[in-house]
mmCIF file of the N, C-alpha and C atoms, coordinates in Angstrom:
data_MODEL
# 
_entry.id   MODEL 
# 
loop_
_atom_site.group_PDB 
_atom_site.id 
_atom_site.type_symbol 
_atom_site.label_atom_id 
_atom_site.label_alt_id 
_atom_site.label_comp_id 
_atom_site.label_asym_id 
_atom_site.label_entity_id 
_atom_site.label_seq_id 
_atom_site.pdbx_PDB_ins_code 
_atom_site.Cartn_x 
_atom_site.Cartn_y 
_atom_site.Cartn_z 
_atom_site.occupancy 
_atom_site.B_iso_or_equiv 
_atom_site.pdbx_formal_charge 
_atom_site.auth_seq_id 
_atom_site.auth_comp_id 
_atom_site.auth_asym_id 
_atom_site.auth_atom_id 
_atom_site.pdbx_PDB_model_num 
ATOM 1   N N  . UNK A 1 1  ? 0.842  -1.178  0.000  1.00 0.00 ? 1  UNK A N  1 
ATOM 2   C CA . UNK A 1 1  ? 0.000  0.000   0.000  1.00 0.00 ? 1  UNK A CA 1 
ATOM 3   C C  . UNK A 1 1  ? 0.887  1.240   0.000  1.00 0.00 ? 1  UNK A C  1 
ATOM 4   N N  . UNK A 1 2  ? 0.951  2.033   -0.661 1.00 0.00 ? 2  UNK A N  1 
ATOM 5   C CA . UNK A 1 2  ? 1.576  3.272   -1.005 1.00 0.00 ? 2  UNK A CA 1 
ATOM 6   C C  . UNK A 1 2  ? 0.536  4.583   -0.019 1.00 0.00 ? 2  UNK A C  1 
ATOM 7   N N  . UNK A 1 3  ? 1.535  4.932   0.411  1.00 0.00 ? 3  UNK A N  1 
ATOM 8   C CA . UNK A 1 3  ? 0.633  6.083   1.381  1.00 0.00 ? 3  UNK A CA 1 
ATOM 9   C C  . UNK A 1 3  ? 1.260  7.745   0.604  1.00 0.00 ? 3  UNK A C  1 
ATOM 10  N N  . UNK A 1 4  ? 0.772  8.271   0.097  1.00 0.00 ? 4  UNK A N  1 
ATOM 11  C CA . UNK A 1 4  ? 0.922  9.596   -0.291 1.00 0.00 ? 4  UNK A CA 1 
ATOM 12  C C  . UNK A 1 4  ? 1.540  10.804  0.068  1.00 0.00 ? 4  UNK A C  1 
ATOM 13  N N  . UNK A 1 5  ? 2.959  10.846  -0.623 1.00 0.00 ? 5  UNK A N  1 
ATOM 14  C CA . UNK A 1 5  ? 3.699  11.801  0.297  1.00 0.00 ? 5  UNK A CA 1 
ATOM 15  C C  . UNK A 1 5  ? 5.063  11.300  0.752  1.00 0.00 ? 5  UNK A C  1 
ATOM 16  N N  . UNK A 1 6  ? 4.929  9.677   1.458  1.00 0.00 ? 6  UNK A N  1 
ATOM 17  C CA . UNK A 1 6  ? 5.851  8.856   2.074  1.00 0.00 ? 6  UNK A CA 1 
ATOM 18  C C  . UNK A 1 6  ? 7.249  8.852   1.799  1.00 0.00 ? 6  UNK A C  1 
ATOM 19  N N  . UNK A 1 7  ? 7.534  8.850   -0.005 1.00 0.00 ? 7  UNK A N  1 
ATOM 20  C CA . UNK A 1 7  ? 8.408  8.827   -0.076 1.00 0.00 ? 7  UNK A CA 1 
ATOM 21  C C  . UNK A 1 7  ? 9.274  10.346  -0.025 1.00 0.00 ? 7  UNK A C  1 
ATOM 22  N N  . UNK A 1 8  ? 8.552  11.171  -0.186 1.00 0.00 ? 8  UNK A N  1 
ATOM 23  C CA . UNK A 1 8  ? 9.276  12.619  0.261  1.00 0.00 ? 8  UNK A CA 1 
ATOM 24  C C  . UNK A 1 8  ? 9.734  12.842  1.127  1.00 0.00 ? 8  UNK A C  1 
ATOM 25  N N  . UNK A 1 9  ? 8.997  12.662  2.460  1.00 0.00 ? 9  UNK A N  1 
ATOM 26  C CA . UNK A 1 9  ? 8.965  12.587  3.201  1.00 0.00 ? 9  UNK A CA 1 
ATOM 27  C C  . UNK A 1 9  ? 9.559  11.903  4.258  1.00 0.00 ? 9  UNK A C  1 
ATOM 28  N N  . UNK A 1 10 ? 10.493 10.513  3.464  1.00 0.00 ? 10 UNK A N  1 
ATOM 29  C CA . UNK A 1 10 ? 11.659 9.735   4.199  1.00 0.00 ? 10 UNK A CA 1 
ATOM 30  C C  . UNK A 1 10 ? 12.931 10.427  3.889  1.00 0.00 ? 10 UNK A C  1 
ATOM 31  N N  . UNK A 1 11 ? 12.814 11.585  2.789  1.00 0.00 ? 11 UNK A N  1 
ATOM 32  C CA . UNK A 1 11 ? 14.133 11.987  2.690  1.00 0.00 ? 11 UNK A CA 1 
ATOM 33  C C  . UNK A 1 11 ? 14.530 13.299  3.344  1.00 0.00 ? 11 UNK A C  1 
ATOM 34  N N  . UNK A 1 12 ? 16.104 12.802  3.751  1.00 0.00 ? 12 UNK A N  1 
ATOM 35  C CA . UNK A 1 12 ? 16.622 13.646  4.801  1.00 0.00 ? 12 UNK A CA 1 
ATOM 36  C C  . UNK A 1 12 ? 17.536 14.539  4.105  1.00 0.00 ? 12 UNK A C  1 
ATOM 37  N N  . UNK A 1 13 ? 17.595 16.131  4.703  1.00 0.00 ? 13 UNK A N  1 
ATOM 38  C CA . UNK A 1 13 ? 17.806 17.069  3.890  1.00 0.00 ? 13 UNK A CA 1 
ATOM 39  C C  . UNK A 1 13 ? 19.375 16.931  4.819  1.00 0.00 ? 13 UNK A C  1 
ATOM 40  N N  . UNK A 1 14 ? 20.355 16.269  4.317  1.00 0.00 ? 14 UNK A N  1 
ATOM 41  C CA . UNK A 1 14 ? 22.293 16.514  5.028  1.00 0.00 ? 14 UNK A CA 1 
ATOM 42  C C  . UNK A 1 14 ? 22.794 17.770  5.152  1.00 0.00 ? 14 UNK A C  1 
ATOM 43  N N  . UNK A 1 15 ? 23.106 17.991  6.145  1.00 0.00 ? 15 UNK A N  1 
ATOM 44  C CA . UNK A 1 15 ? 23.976 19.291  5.894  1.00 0.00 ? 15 UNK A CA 1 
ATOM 45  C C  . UNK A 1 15 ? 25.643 18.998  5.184  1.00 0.00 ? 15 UNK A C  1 
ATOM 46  N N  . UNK A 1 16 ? 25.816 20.180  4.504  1.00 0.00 ? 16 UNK A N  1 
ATOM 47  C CA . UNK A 1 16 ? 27.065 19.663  3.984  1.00 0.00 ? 16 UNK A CA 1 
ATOM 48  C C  . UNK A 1 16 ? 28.300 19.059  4.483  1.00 0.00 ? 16 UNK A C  1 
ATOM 49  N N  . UNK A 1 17 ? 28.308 19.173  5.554  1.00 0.00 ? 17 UNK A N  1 
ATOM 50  C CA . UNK A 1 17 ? 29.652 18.543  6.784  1.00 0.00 ? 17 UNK A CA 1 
ATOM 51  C C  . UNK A 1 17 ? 29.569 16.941  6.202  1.00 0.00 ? 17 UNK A C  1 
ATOM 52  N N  . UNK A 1 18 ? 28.439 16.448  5.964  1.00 0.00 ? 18 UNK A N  1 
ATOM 53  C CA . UNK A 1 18 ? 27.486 14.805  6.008  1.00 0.00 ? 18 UNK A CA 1 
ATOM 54  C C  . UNK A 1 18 ? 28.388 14.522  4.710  1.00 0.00 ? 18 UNK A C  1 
ATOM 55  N N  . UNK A 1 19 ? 28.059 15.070  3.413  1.00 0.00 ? 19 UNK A N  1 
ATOM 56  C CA . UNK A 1 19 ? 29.171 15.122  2.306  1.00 0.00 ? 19 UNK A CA 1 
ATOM 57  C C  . UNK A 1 19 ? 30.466 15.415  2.042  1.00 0.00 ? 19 UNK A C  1 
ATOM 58  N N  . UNK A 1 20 ? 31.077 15.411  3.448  1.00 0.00 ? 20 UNK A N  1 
ATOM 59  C CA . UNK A 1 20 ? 32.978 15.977  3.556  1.00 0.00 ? 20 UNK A CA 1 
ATOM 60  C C  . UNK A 1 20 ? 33.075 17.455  2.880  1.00 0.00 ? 20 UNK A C  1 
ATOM 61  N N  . UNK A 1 21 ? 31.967 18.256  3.545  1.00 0.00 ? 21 UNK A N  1 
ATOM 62  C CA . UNK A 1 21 ? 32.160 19.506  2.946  1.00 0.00 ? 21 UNK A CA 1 
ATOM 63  C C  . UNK A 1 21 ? 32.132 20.454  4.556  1.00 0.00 ? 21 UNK A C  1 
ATOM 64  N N  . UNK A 1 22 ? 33.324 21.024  5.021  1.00 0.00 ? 22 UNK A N  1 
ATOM 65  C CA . UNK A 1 22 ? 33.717 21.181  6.983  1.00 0.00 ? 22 UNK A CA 1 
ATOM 66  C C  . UNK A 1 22 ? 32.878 22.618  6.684  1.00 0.00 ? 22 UNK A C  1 
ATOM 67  N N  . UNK A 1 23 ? 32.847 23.173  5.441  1.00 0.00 ? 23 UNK A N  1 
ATOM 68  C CA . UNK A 1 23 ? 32.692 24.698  5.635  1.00 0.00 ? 23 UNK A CA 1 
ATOM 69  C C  . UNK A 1 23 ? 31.537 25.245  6.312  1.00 0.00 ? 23 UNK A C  1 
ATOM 70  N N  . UNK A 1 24 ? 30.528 24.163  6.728  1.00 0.00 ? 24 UNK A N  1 
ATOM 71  C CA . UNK A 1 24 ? 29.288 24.830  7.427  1.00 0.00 ? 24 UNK A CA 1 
ATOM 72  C C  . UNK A 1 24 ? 29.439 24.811  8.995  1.00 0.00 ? 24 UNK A C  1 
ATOM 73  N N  . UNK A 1 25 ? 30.404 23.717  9.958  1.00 0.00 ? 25 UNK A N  1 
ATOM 74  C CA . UNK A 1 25 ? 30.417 23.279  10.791 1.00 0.00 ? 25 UNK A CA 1 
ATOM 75  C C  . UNK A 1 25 ? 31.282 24.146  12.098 1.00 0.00 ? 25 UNK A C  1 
ATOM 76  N N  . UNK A 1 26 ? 30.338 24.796  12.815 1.00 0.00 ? 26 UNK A N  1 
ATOM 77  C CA . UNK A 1 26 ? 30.468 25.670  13.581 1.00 0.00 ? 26 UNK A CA 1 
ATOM 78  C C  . UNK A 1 26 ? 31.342 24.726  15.223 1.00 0.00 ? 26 UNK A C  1 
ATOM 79  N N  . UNK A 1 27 ? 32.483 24.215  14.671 1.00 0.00 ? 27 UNK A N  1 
ATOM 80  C CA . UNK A 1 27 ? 33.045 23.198  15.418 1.00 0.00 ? 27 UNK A CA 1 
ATOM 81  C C  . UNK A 1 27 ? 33.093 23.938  17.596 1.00 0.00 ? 27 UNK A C  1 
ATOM 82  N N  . UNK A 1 28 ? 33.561 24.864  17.178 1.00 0.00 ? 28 UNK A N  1 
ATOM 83  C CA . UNK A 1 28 ? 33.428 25.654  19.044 1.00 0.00 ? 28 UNK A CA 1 
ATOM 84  C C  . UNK A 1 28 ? 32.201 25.880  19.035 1.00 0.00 ? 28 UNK A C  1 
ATOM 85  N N  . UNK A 1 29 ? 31.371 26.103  18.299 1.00 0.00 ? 29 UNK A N  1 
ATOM 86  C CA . UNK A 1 29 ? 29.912 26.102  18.835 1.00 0.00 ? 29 UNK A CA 1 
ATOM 87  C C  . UNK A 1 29 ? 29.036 25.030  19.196 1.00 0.00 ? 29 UNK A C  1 
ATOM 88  N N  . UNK A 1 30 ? 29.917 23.936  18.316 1.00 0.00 ? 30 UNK A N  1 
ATOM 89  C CA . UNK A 1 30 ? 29.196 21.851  18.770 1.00 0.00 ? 30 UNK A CA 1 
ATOM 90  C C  . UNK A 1 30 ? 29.936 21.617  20.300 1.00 0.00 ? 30 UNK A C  1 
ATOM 91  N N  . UNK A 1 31 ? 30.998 22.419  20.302 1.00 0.00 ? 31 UNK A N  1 
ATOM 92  C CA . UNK A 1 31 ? 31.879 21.656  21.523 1.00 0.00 ? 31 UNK A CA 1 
ATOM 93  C C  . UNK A 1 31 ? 31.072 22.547  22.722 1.00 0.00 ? 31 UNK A C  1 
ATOM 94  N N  . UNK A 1 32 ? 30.879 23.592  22.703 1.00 0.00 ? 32 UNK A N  1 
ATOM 95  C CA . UNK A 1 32 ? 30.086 24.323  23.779 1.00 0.00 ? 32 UNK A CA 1 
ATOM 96  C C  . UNK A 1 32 ? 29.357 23.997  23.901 1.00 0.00 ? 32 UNK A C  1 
ATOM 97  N N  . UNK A 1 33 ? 28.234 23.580  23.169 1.00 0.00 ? 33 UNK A N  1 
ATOM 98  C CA . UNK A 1 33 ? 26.624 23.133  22.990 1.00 0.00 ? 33 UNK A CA 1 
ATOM 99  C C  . UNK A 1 33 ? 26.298 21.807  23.781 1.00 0.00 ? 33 UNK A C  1 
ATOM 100 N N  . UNK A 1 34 ? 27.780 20.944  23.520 1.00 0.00 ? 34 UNK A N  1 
ATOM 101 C CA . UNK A 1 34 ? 27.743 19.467  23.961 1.00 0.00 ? 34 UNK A CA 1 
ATOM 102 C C  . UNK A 1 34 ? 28.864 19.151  25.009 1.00 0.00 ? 34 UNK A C  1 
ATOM 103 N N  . UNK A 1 35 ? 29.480 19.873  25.488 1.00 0.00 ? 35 UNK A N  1 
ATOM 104 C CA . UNK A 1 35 ? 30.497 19.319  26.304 1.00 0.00 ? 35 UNK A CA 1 
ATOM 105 C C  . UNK A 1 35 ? 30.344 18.892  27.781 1.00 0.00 ? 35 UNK A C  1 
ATOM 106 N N  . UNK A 1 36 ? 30.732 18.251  27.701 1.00 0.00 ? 36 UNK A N  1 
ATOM 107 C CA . UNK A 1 36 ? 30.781 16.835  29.059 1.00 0.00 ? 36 UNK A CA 1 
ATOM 108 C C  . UNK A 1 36 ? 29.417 16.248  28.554 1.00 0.00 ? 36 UNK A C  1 
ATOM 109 N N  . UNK A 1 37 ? 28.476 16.242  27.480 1.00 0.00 ? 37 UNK A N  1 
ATOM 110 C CA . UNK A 1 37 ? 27.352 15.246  27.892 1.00 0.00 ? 37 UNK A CA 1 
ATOM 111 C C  . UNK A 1 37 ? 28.042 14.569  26.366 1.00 0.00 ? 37 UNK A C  1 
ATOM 112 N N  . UNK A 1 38 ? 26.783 13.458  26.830 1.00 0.00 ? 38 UNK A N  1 
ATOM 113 C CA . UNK A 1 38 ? 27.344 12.227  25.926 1.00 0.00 ? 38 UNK A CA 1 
ATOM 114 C C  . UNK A 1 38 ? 26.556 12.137  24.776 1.00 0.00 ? 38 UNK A C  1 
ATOM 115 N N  . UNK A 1 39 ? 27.001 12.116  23.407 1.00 0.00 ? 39 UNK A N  1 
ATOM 116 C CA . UNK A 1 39 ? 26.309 12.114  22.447 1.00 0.00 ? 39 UNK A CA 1 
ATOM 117 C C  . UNK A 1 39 ? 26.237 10.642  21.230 1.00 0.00 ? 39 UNK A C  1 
ATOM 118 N N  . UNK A 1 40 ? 25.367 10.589  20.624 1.00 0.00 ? 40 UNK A N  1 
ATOM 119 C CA . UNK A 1 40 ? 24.970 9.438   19.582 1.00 0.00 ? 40 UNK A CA 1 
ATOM 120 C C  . UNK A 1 40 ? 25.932 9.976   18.694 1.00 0.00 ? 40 UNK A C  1 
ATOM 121 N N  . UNK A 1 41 ? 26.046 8.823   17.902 1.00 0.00 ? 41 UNK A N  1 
ATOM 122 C CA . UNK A 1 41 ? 27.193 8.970   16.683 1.00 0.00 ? 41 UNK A CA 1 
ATOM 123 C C  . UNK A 1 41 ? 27.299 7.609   15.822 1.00 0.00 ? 41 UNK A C  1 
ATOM 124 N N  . UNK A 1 42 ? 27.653 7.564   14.676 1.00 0.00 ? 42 UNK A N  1 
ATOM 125 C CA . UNK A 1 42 ? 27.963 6.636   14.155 1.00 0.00 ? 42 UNK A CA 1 
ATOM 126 C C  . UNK A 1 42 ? 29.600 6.742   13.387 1.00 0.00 ? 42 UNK A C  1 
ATOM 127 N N  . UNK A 1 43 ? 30.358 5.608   14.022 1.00 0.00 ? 43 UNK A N  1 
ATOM 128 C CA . UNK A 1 43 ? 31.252 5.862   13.417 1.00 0.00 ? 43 UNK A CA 1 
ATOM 129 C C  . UNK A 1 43 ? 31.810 5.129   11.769 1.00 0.00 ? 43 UNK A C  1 
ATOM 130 N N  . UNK A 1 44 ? 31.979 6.161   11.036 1.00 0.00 ? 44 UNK A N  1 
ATOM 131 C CA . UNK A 1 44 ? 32.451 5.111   9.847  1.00 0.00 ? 44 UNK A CA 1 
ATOM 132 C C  . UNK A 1 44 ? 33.371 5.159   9.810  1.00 0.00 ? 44 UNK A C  1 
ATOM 133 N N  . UNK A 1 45 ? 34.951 5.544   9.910  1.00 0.00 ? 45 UNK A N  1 
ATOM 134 C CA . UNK A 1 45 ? 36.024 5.248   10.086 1.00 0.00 ? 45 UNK A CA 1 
ATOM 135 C C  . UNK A 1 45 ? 36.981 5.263   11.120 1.00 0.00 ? 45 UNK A C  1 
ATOM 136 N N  . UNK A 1 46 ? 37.809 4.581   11.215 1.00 0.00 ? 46 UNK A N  1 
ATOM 137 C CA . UNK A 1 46 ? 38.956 4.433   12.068 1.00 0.00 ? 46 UNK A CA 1 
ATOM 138 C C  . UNK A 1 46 ? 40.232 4.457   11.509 1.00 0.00 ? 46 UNK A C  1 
ATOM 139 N N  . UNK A 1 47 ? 40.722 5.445   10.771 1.00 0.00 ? 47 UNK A N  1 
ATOM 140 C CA . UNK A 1 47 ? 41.589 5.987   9.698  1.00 0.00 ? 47 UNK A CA 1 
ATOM 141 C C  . UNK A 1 47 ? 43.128 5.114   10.608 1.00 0.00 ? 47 UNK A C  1 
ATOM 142 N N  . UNK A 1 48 ? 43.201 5.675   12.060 1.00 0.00 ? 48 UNK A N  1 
ATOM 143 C CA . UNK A 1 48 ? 44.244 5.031   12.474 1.00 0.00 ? 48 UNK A CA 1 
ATOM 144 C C  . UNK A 1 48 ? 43.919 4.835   14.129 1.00 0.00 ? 48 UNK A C  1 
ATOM 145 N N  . UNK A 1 49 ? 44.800 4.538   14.897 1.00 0.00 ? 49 UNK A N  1 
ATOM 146 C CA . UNK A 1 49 ? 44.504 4.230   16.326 1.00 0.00 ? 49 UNK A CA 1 
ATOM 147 C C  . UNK A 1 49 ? 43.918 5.416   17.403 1.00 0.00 ? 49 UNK A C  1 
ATOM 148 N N  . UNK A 1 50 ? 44.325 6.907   16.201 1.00 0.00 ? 50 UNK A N  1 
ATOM 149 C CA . UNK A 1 50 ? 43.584 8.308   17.129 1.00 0.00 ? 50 UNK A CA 1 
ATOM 150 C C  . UNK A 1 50 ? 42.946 8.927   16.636 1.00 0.00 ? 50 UNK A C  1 
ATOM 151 N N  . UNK A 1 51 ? 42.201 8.556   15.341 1.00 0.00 ? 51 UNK A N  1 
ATOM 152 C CA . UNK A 1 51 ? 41.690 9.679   14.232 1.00 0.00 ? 51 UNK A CA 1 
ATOM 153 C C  . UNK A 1 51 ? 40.309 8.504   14.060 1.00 0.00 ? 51 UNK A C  1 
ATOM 154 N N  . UNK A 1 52 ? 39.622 9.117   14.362 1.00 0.00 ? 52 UNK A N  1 
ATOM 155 C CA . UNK A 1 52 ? 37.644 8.531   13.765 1.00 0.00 ? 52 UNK A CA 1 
ATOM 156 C C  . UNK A 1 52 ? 36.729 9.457   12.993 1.00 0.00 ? 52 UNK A C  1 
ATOM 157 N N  . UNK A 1 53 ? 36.415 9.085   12.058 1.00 0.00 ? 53 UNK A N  1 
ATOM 158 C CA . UNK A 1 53 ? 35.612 9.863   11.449 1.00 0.00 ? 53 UNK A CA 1 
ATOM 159 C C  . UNK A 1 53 ? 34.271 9.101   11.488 1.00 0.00 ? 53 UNK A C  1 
ATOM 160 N N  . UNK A 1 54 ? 33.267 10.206  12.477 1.00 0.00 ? 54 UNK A N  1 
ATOM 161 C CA . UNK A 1 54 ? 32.101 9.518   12.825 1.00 0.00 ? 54 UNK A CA 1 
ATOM 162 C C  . UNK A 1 54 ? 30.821 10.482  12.395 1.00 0.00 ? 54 UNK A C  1 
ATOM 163 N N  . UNK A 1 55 ? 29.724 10.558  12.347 1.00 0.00 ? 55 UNK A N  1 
ATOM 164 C CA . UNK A 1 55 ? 28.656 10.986  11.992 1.00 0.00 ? 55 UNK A CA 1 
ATOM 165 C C  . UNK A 1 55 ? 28.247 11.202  13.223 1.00 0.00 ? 55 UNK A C  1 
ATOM 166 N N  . UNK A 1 56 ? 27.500 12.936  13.894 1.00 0.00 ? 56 UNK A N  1 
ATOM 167 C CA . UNK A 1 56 ? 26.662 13.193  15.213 1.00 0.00 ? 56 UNK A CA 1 
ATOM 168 C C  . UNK A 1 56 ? 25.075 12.700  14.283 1.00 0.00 ? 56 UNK A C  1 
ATOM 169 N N  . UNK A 1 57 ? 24.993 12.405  15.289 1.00 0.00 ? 57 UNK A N  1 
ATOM 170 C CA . UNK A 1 57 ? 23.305 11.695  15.531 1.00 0.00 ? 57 UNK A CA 1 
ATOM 171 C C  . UNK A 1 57 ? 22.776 12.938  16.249 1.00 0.00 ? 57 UNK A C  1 
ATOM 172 N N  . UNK A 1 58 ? 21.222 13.315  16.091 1.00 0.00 ? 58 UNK A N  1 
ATOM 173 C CA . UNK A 1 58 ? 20.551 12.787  14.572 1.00 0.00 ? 58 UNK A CA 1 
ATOM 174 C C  . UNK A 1 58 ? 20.777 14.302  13.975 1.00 0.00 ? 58 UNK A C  1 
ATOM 175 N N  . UNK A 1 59 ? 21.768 15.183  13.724 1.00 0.00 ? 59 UNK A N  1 
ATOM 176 C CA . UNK A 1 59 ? 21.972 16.070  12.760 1.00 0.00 ? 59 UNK A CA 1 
ATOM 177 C C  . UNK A 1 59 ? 22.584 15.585  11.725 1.00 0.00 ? 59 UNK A C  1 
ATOM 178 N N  . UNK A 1 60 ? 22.915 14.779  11.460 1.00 0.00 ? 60 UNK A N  1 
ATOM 179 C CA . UNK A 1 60 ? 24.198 13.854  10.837 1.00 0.00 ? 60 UNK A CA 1 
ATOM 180 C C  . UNK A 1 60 ? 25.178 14.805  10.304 1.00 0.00 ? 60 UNK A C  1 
ATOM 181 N N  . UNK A 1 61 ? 25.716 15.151  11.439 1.00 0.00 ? 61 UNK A N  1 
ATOM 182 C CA . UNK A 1 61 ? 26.565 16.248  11.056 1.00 0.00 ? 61 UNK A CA 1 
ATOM 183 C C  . UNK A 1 61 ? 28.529 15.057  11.056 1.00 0.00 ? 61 UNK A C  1 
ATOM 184 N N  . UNK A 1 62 ? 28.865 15.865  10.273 1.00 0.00 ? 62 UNK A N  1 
ATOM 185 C CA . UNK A 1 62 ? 30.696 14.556  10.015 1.00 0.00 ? 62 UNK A CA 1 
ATOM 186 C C  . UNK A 1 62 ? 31.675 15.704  10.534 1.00 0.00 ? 62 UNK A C  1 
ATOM 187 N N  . UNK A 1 63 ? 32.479 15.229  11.678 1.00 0.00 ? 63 UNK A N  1 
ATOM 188 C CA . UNK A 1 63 ? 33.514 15.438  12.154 1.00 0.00 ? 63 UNK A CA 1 
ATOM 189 C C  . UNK A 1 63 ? 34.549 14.374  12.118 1.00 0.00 ? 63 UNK A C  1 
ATOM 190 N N  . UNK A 1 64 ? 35.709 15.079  12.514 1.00 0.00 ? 64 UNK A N  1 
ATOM 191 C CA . UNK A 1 64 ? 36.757 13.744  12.496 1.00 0.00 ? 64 UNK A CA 1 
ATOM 192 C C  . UNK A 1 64 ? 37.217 14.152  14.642 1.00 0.00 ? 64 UNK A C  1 
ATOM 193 N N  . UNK A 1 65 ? 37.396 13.191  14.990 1.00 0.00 ? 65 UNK A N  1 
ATOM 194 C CA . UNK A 1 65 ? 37.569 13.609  16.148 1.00 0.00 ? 65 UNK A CA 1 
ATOM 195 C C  . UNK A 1 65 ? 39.271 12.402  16.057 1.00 0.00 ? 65 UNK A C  1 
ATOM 196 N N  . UNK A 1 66 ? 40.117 13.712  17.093 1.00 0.00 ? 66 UNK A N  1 
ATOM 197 C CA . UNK A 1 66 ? 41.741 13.165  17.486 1.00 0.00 ? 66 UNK A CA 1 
ATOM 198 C C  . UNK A 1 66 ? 41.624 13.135  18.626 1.00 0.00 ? 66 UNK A C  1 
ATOM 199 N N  . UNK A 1 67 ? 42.012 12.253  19.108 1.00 0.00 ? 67 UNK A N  1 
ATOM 200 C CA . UNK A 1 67 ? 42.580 11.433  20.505 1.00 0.00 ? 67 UNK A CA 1 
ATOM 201 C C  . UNK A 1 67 ? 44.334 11.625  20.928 1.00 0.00 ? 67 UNK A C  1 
ATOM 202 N N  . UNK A 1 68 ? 44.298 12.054  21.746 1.00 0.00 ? 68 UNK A N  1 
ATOM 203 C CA . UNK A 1 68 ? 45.451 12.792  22.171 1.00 0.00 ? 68 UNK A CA 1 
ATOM 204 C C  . UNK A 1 68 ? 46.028 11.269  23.681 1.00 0.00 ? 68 UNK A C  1 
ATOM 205 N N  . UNK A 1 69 ? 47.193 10.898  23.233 1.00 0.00 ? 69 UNK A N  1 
ATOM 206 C CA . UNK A 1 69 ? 47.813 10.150  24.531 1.00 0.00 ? 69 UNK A CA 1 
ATOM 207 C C  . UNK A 1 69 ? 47.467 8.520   24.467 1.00 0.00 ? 69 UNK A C  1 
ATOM 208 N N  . UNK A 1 70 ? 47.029 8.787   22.757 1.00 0.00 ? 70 UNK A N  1 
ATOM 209 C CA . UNK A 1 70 ? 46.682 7.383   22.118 1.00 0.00 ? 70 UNK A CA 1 
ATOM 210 C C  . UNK A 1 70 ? 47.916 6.094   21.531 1.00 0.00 ? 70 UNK A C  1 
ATOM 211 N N  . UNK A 1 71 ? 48.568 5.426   22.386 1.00 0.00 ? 71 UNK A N  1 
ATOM 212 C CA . UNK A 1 71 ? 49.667 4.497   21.605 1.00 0.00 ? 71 UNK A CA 1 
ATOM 213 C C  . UNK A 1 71 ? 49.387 3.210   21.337 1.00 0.00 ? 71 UNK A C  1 
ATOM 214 N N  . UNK A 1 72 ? 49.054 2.945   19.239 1.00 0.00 ? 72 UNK A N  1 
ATOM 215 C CA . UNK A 1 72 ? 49.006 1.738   19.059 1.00 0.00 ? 72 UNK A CA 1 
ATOM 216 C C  . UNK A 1 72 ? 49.742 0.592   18.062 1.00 0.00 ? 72 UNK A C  1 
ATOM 217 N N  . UNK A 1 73 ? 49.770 -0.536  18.377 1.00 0.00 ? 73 UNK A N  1 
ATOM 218 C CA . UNK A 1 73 ? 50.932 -1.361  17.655 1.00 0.00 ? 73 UNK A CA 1 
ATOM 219 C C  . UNK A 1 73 ? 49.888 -1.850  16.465 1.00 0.00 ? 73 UNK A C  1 
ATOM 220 N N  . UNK A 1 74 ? 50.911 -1.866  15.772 1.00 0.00 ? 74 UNK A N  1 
ATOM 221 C CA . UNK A 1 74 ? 50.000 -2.650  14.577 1.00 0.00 ? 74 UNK A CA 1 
ATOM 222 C C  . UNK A 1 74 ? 50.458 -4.035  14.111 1.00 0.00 ? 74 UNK A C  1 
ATOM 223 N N  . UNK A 1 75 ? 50.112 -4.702  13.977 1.00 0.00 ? 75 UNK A N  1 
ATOM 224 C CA . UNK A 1 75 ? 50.604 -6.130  13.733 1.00 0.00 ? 75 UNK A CA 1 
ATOM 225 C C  . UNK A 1 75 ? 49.767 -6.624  12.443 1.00 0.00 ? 75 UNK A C  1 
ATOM 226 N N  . UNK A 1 76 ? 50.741 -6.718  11.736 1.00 0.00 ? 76 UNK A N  1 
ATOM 227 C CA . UNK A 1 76 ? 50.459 -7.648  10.199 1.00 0.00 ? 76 UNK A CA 1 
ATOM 228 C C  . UNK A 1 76 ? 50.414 -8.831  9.990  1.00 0.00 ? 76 UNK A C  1 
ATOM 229 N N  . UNK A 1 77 ? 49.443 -9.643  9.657  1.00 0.00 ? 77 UNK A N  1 
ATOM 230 C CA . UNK A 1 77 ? 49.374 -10.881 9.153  1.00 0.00 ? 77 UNK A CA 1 
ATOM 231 C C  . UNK A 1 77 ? 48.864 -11.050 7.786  1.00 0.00 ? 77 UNK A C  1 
ATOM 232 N N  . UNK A 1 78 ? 49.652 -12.161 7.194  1.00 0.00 ? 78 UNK A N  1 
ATOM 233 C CA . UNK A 1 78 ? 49.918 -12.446 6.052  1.00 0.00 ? 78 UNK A CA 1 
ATOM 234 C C  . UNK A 1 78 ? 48.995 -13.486 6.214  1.00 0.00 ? 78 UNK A C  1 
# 
């Protein structure tokens, strides 16, 4: 059954940060807004052992967040 409207209506308008575009992202104004509380996120990368590039929930806004005092080994298998 098709309900009228529905599919417009599932689509979500991204802000450009969401497309690797930083120029909208008022980064000291997310960190003031949110600091010390705990926020949703999805992460899609783990570039290396201190660098994540995750998505804030539910603005789906894309930051990369660095981890400072982070030491990791990497071990290769063949």
């Amino acid at each position: 059954m098709q309900v009228p409207g529905a599919a417009e209506a599932s689509i979500r308008n991204l802000p450009r940060s969401a497309i690797g575009d930083p120029s909208n992202l008022d980064a000291m104004g997310l960190l003031a807004a949110n600091k010390g509380l705990p926020m949703e996120a999805i992460v899609e990368q783990i570039r290396d052992g201190s660098t994540l590039r995750i998505y804030l929930l539910p603005q789906f806004q894309f930051v990369q967040v660095f981890v400072a005092g982070i030491q990791v080994r990497v071990k290769f298998y063949c």
